[in-house]
VEXDREN-2710 file (C-alpha; in Angstrom, 1 decimal):
% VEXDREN-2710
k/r/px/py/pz
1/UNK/-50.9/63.9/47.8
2/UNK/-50.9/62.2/50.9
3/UNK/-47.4/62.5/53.4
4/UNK/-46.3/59.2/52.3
5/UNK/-47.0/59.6/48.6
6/UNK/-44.5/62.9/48.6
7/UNK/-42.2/61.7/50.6
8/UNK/-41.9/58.6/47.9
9/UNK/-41.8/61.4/44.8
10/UNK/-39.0/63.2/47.4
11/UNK/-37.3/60.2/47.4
12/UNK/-37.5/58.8/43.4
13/UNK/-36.2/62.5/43.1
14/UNK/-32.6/62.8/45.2
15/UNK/-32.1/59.0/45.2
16/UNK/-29.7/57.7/42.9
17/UNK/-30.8/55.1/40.1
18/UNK/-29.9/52.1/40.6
19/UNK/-31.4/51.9/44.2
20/UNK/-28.5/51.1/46.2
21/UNK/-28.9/48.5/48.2
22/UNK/-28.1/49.6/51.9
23/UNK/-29.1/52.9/53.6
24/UNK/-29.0/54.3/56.9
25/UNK/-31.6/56.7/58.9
26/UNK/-30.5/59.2/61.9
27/UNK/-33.3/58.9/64.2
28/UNK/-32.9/61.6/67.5
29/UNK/-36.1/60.4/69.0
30/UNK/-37.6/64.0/67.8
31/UNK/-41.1/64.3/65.5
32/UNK/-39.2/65.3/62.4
33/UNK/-36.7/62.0/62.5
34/UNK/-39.5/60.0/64.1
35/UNK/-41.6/60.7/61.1
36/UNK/-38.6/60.2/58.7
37/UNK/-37.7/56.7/60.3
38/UNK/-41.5/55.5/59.3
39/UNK/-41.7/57.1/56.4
40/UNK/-38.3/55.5/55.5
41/UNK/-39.0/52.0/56.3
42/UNK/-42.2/52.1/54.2
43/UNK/-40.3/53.4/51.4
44/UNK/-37.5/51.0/52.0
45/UNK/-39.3/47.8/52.2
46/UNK/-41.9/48.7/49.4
47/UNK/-38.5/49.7/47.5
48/UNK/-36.8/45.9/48.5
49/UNK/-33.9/47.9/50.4
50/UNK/-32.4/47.7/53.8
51/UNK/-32.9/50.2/56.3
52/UNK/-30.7/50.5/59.6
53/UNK/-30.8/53.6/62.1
54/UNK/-28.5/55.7/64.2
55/UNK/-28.8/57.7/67.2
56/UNK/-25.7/59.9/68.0
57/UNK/-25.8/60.7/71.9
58/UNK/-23.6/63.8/72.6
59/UNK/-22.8/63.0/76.1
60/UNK/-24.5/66.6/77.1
61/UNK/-27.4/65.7/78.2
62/UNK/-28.6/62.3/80.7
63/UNK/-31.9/61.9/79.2
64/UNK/-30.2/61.7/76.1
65/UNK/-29.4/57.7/76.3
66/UNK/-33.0/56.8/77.2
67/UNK/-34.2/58.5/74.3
68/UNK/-31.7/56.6/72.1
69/UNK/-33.3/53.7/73.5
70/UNK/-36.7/54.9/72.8
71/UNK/-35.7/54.9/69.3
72/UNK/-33.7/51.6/69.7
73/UNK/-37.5/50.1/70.5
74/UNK/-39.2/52.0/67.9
75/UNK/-36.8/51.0/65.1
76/UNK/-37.0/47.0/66.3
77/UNK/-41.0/47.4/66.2
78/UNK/-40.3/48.1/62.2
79/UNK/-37.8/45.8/61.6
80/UNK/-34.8/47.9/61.4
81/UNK/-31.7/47.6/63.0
82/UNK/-30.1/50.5/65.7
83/UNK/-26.8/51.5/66.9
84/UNK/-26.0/54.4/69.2
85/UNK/-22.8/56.1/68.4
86/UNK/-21.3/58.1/71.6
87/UNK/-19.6/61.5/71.3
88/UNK/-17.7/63.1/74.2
89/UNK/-19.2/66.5/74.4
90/UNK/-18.5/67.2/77.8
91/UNK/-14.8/67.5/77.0
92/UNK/-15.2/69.0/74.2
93/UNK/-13.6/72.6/74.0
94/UNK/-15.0/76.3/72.4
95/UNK/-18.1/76.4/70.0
96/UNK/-20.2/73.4/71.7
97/UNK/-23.1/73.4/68.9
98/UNK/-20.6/73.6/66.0
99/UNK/-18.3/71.1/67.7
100/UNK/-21.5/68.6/68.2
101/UNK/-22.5/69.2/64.7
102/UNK/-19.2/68.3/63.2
103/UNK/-18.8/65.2/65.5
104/UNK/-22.5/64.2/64.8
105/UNK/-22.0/64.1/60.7
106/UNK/-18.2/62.5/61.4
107/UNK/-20.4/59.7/63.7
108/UNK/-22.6/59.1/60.8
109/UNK/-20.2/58.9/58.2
110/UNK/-17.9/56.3/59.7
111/UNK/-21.4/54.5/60.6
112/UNK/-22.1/54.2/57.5
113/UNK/-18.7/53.8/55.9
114/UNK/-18.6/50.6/58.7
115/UNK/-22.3/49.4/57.7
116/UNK/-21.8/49.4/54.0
117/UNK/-24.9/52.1/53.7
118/UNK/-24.7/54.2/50.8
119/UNK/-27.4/57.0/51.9
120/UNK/-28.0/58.7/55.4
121/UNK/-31.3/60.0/55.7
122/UNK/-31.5/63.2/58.2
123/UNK/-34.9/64.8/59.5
124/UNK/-34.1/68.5/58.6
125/UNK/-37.4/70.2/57.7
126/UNK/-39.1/73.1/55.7
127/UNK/-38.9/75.1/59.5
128/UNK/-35.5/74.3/59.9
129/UNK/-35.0/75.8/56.5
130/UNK/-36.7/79.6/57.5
131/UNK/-34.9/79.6/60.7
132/UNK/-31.5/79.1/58.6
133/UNK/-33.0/82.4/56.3
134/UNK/-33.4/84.5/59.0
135/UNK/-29.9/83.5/61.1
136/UNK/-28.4/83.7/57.9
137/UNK/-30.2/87.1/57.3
138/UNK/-29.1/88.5/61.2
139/UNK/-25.4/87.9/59.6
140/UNK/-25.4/89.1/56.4
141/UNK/-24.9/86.5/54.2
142/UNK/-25.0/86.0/50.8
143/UNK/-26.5/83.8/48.2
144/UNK/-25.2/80.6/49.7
145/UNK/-26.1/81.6/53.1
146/UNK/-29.7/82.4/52.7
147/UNK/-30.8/79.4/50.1
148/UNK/-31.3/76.6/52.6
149/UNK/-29.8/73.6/53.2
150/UNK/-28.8/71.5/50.4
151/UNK/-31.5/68.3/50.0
152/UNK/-28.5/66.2/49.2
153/UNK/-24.9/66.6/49.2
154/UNK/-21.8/64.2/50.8
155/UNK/-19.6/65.2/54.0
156/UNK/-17.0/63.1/55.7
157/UNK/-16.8/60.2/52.9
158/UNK/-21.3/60.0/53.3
159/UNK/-24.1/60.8/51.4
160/UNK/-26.6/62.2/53.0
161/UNK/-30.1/63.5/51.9
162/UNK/-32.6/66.0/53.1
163/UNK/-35.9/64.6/51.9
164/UNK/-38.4/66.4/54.2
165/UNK/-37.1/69.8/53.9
166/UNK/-40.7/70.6/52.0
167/UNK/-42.6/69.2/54.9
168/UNK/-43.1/71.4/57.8
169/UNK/-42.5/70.5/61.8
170/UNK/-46.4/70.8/63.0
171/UNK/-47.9/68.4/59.2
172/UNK/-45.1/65.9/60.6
173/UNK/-46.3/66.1/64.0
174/UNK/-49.9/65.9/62.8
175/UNK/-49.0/62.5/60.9
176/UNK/-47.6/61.4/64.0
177/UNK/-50.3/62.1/66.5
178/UNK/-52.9/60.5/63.7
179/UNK/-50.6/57.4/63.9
180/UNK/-50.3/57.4/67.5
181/UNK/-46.7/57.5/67.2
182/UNK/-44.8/58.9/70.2
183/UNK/-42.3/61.3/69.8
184/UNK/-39.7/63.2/72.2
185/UNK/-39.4/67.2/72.8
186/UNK/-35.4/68.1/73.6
187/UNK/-35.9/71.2/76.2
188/UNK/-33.4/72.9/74.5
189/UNK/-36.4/73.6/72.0
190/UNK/-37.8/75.9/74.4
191/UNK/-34.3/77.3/75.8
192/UNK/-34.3/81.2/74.8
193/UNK/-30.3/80.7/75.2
194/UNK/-30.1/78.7/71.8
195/UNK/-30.6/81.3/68.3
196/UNK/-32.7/78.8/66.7
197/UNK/-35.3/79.5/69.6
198/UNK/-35.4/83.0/69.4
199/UNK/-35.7/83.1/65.7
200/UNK/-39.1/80.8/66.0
201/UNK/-40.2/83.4/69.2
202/UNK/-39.2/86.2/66.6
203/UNK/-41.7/84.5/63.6
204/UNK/-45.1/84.8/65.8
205/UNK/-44.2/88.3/66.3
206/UNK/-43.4/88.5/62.7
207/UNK/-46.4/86.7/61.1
208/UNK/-49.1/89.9/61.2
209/UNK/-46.7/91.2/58.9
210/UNK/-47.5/88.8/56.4
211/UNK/-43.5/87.5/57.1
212/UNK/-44.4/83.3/58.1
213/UNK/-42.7/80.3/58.1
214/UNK/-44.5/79.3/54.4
215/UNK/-43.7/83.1/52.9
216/UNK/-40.2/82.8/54.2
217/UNK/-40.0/78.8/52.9
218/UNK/-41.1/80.6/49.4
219/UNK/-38.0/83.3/49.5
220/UNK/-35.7/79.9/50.4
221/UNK/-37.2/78.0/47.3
222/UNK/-36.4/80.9/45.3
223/UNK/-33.2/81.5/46.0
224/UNK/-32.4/77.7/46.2
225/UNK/-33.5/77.4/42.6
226/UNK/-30.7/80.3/41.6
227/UNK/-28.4/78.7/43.3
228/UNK/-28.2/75.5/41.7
229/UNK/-28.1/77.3/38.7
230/UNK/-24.7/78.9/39.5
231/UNK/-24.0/75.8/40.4
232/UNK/-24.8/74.2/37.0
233/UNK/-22.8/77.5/35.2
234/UNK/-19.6/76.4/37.6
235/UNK/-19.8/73.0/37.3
236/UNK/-20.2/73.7/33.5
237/UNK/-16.6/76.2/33.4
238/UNK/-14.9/73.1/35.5
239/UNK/-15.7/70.6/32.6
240/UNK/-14.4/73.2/30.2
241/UNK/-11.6/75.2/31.5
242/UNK/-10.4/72.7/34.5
243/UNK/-8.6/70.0/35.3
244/UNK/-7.1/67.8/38.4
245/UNK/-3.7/66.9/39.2
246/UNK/-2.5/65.0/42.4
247/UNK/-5.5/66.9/43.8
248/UNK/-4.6/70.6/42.3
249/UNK/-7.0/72.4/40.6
250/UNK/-5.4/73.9/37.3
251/UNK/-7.2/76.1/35.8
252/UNK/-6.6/76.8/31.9
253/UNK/-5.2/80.4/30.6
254/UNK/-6.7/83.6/31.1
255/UNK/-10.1/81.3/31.5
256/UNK/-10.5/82.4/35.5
257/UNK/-10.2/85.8/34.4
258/UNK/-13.1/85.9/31.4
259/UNK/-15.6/85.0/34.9
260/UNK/-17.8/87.6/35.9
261/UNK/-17.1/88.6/39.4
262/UNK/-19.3/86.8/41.1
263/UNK/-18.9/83.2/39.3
264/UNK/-15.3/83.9/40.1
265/UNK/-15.8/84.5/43.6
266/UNK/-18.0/81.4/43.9
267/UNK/-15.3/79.2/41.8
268/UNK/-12.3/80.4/44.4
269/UNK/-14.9/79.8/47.7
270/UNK/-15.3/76.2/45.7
271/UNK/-11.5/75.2/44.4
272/UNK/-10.4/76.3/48.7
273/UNK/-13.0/74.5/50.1
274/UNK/-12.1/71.3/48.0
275/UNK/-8.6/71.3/48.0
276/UNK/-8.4/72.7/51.5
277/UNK/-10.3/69.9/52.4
278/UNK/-12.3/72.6/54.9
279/UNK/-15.7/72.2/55.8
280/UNK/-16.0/75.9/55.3
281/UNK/-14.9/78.5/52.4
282/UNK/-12.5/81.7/53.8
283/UNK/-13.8/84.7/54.7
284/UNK/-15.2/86.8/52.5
285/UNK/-13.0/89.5/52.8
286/UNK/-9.6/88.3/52.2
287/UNK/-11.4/86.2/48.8
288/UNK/-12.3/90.1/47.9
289/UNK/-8.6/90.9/48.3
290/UNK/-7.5/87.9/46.1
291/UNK/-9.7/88.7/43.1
292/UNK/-8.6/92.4/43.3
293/UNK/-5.1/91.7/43.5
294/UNK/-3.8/89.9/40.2
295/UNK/0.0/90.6/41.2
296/UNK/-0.6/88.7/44.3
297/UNK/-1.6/85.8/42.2
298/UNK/0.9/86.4/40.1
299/UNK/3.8/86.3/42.6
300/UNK/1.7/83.5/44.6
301/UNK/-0.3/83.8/47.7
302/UNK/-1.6/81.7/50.7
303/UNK/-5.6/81.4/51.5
304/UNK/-7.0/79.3/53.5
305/UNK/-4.7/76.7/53.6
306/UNK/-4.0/76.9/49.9
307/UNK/-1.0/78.1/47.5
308/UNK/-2.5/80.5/44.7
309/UNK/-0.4/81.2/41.5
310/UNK/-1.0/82.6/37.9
311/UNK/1.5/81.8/35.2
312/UNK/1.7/80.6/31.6
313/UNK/0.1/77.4/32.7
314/UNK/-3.4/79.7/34.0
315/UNK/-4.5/79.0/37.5
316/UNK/-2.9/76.5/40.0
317/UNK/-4.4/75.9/43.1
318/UNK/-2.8/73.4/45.4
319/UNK/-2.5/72.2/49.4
320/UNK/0.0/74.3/51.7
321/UNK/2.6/72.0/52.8
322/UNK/2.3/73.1/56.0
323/UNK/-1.5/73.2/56.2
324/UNK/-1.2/69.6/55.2
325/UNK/1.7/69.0/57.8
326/UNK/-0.9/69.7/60.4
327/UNK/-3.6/67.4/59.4
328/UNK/-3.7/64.7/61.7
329/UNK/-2.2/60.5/61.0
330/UNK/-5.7/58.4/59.7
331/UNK/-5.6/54.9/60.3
332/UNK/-6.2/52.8/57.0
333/UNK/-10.1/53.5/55.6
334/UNK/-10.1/56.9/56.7
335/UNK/-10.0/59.9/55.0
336/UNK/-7.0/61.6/55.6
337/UNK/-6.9/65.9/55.6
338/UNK/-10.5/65.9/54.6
339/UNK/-10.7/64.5/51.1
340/UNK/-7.6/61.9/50.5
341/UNK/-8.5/58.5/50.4
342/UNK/-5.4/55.8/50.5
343/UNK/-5.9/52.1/49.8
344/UNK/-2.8/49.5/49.6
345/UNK/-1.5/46.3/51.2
346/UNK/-1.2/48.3/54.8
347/UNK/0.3/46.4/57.5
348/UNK/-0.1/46.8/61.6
349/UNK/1.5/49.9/62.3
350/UNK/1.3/51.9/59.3
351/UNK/-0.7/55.3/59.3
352/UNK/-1.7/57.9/56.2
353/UNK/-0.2/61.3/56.7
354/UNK/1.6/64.2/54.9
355/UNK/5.1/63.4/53.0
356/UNK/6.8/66.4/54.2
357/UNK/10.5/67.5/53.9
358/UNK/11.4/64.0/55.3
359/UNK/9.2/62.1/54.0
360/UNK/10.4/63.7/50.4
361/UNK/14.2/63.3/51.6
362/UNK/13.7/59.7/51.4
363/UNK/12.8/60.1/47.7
364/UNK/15.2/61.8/45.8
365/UNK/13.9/61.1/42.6
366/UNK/10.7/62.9/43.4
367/UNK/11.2/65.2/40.0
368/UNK/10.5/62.3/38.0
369/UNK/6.9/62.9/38.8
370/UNK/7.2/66.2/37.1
371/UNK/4.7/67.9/40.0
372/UNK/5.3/70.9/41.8
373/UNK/7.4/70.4/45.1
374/UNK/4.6/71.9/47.4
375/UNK/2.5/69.5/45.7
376/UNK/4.9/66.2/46.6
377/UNK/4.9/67.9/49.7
378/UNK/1.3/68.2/51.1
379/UNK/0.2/64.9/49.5
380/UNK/-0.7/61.6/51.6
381/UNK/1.9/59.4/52.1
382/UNK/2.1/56.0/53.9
383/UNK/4.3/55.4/57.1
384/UNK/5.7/53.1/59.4
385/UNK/7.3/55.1/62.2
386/UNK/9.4/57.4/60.7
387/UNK/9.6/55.1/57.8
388/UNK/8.3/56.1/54.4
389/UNK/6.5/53.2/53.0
390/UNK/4.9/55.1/50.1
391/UNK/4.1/58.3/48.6
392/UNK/1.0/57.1/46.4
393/UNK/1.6/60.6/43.7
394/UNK/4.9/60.2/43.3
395/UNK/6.3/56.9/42.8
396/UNK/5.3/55.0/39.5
397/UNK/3.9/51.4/39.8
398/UNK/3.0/52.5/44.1
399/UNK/1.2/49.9/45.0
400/UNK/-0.9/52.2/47.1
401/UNK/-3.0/54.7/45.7
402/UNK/-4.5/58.0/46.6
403/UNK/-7.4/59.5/45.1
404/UNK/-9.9/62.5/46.5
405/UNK/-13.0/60.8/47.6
406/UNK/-15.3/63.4/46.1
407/UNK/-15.4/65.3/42.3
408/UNK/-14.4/69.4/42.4
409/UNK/-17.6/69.4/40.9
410/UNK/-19.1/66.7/42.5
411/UNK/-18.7/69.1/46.0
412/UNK/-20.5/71.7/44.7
END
């Protein structure tokens, strides 16, 4: 098949069905989003859809907004509309790459939340895949860590999807070139500073060995494909054993404990990282101390911005109240500490943030709910000042609500 043809079976694959009607590209100006953005807007008009595209410029670089314009040209020549979306970087404080990446995907999101685009398209490739092995590899990680990035999942509110992550950087460039479609290099490509750079100098040595890029893209494949079948156990035992309320996972009785260790580790990394609302999932040690420890969960314990208990009612995991307290106000339409969601009649002034003591203070009847106090405590609440308006989980007949915008097993 030609590069078109897969790219359509890529995209009939991890596209949902209906078609939605909206979806969104991020372009950098690179080959690999080059070639996505023309690949896309074949595949969008032939599909009847409409396509828009991104840039996100960082602020770290000054060639970085004439290559947003670049693409800005590119997309008009297609019919497609651009935005740039800015970021700061220069003030931005620790971990640079991390701090770009997280800003990049929160830049998307509320791009697409803003355009009504249900998909984000992103340009990751087969070679970003082997480089994500072998850093993952220099680390030590485990199953998660060493099976590639995920062709679709949703962060920050978004959908996004992977679909050249089988195509590799120099067949995209080839398509290009045969197109006469310009492309631009970022010089951080070449900068021996960056890991990503010395893992791809590390490959040509490497590649005598037999250990290449399409080898190494094998050994992701395989242990992609055994991940998503954890995946489908877990989200199986969920269905089963598990249910939600006011965004705590309960898990039925002596149900955690029939896991085998591992499922149980990867259930725990999954129940944190949802109710936590964390991008990440806690260090693998202090998980290791949990699942060894069943008087700790017995007597209740604190991980990762979570409260863990065992008692006649199974499993409860729920939000720290004070984890919660330090999420930050969201204006209405945003998601509030990473997964809440709160629609209602908001007026000027109001803001989403945690209940707290004096936020529950104000609603002495909070018992009638019949949830646990840390519970009424880290959930979203709506305020005017120092006003309670509404505490969505609490109060019968709110005319607010508050829901998690994503499925537990819908993050997996």
């Amino acid at each position: 098949m030609t590069l078109s043809q897969r790219f359509d079976a890529r995209m009939k694959a991890l596209m949902p069905a209906p078609l939605p009607p909206r979806i969104g590209v991020a372009v950098s100006g690179g080959g690999d989003s080059m070639a996505l953005m023309h690949l896309a807007a074949h595949w969008a008009g032939a599909a009847g859809l409409h396509a828009e595209v991104a840039s996100v410029d960082h602020g770290l670089r000054a060639a970085a907004a004439e290559e947003a314009a670049m693409v800005a040209w590119a997309a008009r020549g297609l019919g497609l509309l651009h935005e740039t979306l800015r970021w700061r970087g220069s003030e931005a404080q620790g971990n640079l790459q991390d701090a770009a990446r997280r800003a990049r995907y929160g830049l998307l999101a509320a791009w697409a939340a803003r355009r009504r685009l249900d998909t984000v398209l992103l340009g990751h490739t087969r070679d970003d895949n082997v480089e994500c092995l072998v850093l993952g590899l220099a680390r030590g990680a485990g199953l998660d860590g060493l099976s590639g990035m995920r062709p679709a999942f949703r962060r920050d509110g978004a959908r996004f999807l992977r679909p050249l992550l089988e195509e590799s950087r120099a067949d995209l460039r080839d398509w290009l070139t045969g197109r006469g479609i310009d492309w631009v290099e970022d010089p951080s490509n070449e900068d021996p500073r960056f890991a990503r750079v010395r893992v791809r100098q590390a490959l040509e040595l490497l590649a005598p060995l037999g250990v290449t890029p399409e080898a190494l893209a094998r050994s992701v494949e395989n242990l992609r494909s055994t991940r998503e079948g954890l995946d489908a156990l877990l989200r199986a035992f969920i269905r089963d054993h598990c249910r939600i309320a006011a965004g705590d996972v309960l898990v039925a009785p002596d149900a955690f404990a029939s896991l085998p260790d591992d499922l149980a580790r990867r259930f725990l990394n999954a129940a944190l990282r949802w109710v936590s609302g964390a991008e990440y999932t806690p260090r693998a040690g202090k998980l290791a101390n949990v699942l060894s420890d069943d008087g700790a969960l017995r007597a209740g314990l604190t991980l990762h911005g979570c409260i863990l208990r065992t008692g006649g009612h199974g499993l409860r995991i729920s939000r720290e109240p004070e984890a919660a307290a330090r999420a930050a106000p969201v204006a209405p339409g945003a998601r509030w500490d990473g997964r809440w969601m709160v629609s209602g009649p908001f007026e000027p002034g109001m803001e989403v943030r945690c209940l707290g003591p004096h936020g529950i203070l104000q609603r002495p009847d909070w018992r009638e709910a019949r949830l646990p106090r840390v519970t009424c405590l880290s959930g979203p609440a709506v305020w005017s000042g120092e006003r309670l308006v509404a505490a969505p989980l609490i109060e019968p007949d709110c005319a607010f609500a508050a829901e998690v915008a994503t499925g537990f097993a819908d993050s997996l």
